[in-house]
VOGU-3710 file (C-alpha; in Angstrom, 3 decimals, decimal comma):
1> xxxxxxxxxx> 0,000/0,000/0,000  1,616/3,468/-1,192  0,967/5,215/2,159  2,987/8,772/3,267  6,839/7,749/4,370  6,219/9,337/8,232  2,812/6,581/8,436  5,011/3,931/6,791  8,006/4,274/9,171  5,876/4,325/12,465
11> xxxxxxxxxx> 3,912/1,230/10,743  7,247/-0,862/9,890  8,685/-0,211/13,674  5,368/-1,665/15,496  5,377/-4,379/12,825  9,210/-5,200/13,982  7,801/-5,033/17,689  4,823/-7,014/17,386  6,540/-10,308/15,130  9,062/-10,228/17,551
21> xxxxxxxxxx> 6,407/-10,395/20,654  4,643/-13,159/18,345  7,393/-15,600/17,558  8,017/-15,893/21,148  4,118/-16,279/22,338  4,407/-18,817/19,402  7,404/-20,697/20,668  5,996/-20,560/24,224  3,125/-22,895/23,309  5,500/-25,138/21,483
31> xxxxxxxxxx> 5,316/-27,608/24,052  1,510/-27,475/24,698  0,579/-27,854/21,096  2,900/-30,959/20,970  1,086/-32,540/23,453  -2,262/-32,143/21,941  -0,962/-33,042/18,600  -0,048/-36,532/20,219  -3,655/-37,155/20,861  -4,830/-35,981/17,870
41> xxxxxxxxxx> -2,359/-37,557/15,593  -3,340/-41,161/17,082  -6,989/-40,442/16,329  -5,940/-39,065/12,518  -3,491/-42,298/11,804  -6,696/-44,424/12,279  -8,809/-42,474/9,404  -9,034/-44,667/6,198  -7,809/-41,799/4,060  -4,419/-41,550/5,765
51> xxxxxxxxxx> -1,144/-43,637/4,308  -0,100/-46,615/6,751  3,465/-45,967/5,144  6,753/-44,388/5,672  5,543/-43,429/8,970  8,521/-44,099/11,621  7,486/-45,920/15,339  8,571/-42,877/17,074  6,220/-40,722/14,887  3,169/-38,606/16,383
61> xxxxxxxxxx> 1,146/-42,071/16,282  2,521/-42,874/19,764  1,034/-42,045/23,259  2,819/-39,084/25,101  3,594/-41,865/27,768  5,561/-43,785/25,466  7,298/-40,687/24,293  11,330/-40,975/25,762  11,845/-36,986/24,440  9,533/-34,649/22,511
71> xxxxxxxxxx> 10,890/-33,849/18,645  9,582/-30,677/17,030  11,101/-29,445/13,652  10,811/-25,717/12,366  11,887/-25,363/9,150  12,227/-21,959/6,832  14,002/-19,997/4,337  17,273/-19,800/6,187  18,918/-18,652/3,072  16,877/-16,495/0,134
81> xxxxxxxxxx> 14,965/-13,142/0,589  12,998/-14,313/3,796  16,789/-15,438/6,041  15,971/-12,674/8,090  12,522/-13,430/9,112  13,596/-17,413/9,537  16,318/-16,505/11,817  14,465/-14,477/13,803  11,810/-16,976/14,248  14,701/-19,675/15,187
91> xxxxxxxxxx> 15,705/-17,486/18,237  11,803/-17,022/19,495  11,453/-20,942/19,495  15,088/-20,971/21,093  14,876/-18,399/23,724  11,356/-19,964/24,484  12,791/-23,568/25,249  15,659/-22,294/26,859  12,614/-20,238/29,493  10,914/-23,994/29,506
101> xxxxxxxxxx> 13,842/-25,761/30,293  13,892/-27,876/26,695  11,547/-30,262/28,739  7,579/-30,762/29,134  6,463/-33,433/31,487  9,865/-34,430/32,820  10,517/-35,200/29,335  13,261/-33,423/27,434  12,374/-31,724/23,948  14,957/-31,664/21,037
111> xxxxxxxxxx> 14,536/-29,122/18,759  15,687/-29,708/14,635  15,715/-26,630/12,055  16,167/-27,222/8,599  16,678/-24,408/5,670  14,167/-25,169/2,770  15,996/-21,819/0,826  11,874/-21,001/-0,056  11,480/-23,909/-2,597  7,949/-25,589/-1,922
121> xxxxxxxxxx> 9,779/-29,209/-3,072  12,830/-28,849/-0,905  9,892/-27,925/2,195  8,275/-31,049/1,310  11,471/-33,089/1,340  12,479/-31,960/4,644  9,906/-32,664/5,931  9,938/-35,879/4,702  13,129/-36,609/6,479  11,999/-35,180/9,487
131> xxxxxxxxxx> 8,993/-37,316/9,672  10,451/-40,585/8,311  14,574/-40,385/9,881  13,982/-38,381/13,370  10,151/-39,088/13,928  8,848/-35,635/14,712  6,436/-35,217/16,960  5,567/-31,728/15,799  5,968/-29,200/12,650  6,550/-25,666/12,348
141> xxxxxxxxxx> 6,572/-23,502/9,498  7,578/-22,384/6,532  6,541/-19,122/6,355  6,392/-18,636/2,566  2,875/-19,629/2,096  3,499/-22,158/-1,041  5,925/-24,182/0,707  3,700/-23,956/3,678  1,162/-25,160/1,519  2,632/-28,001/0,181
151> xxxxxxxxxx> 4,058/-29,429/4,180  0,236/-29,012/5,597  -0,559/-31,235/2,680  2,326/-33,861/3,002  2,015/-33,827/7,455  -1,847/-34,640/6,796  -1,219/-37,535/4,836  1,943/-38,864/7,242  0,406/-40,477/9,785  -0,882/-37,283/11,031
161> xxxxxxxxxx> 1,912/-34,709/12,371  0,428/-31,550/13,740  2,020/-28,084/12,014  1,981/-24,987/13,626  1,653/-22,163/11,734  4,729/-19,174/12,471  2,793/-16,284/11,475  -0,997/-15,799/10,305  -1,770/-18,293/7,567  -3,956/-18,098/4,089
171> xxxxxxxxxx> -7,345/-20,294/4,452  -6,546/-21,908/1,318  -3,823/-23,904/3,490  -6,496/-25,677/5,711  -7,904/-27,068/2,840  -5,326/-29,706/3,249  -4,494/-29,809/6,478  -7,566/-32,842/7,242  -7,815/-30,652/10,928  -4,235/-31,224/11,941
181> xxxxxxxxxx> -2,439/-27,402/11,083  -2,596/-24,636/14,220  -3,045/-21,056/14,015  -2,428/-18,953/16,668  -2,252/-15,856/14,933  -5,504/-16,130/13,036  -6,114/-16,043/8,934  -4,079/-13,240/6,695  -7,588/-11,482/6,054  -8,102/-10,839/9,726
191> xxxxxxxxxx> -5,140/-8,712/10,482  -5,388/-6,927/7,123  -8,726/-5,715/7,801  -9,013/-4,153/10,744  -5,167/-2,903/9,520  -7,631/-1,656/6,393  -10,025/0,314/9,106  -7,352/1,731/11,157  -5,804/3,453/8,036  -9,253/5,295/7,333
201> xxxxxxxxxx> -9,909/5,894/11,033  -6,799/6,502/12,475  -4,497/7,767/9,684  -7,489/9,269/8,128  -6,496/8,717/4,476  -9,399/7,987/1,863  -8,026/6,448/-0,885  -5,166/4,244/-1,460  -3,222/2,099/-4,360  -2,406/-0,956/-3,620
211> xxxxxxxxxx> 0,382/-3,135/-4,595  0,816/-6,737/-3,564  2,189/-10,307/-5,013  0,454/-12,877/-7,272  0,877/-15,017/-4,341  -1,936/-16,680/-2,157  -1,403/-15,519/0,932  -0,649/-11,899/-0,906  -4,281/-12,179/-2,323  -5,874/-13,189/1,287
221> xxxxxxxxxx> -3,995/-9,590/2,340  -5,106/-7,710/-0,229  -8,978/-8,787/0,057  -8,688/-8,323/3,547  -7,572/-4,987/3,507  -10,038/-3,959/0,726  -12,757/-4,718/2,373  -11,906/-3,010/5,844  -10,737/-0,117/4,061  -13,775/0,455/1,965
231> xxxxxxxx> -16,350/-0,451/5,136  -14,396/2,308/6,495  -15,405/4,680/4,256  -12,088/4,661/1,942  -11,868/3,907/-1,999  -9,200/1,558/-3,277  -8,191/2,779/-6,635  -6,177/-0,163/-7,598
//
């Protein structure tokens, strides 16, 4: 959105602030999430649609009582335009086990990372070895919504590993997720429209240009904003 340079640089600062206050709340419920994704990836391994293959003995099918340590595997863009954003996401998960004591339940949790470089196949193969050589108990990430698209897909369909979304997700990801993907930060649309209302309200501009990606999550943003903008009393003029 082509906004005035003063509005754009308070925006950006409070956008630093708040992912960084996110990533941690995020990593914080690491550990709860991974319980509840035990349960509920038992339940999803016995649904006729999901593979019975390539699906390791330590994987998410087992009871949390059987469970010797806790696995969870982020994985990003550690290298490419988004190495910033992955790294910074790597030290919210890190700082947050270090405040848990890398343990849940008595029960220690290792943590694996693994840099995808943004290519939706490379996501998909990491997480593949996660799943099938270190039998994760947990996924998190990508951020880049086309190679997130593509792991909520795979996870589903391997004996049912819960993914955690880092940031807020498109809702054209859930349609393959078969109930197992987590969003704490809510859909793409919700953010950008109340963002949408608060730059007719608050800013008080009335029209606006927009520019955005031919990407799904970029189109989620985009219709979101629209539509709070323009409820708001503003015009979009592209």
């Amino acid at each position: 959105m082509q906004l005035r340079q003063d509005a754009r640089s308070g925006i950006k600062g409070g956008s630093v602030m708040c992912r960084k206050s996110v990533f941690l709340v995020m990593a914080v419920l690491v550990a709860l999430v991974a319980l509840f994704g035990l349960a509920c990836g038992q339940t999803s391994s016995e649904s006729t649609s999901a593979p019975t293959t390539s699906v390791p003995a330590t994987s998410a099918q087992q009871g949390s009582s059987s469970v010797s340590t806790f696995k969870i595997a982020y994985q990003d863009g550690f290298t490419g335009p988004m190495s910033y954003d992955s790294a910074l996401t790597d030290q919210g998960i890190q700082t947050a086990l270090k405040q848990l004591g890398s343990q849940v339940l008595g029960k220690p949790i290792e943590y694996l990372k693994a840099d995808n470089a943004l290519d939706p196949v490379q996501a998909v193969d990491k997480a593949r070895q996660f799943v099938e050589t270190k039998g994760i108990h947990m996924h998190m990430g990508p951020i880049f919504a086309p190679a997130a698209a593509a792991v909520t897909d795979y996870l589903a369909k391997a004996g049912g590993i819960p993914e955690v979304a880092i940031l807020g997700w498109s809702s054209e990801n859930m349609k393959t997720a078969n109930n197992l993907s987590f969003v704490p930060q809510g859909f793409l649309s919700c953010g950008a429209y109340y963002f949408g209302k608060y730059v007719v309200e608050k800013l008080k501009y009335k029209t606006v240009s927009c520019l955005y990606l031919e990407d799904t999550a970029a189109y989620e943003i985009q219709a979101g904003f629209q539509k709070g903008f323009e409820e708001a009393g503003g015009k979009v003029l592209c």
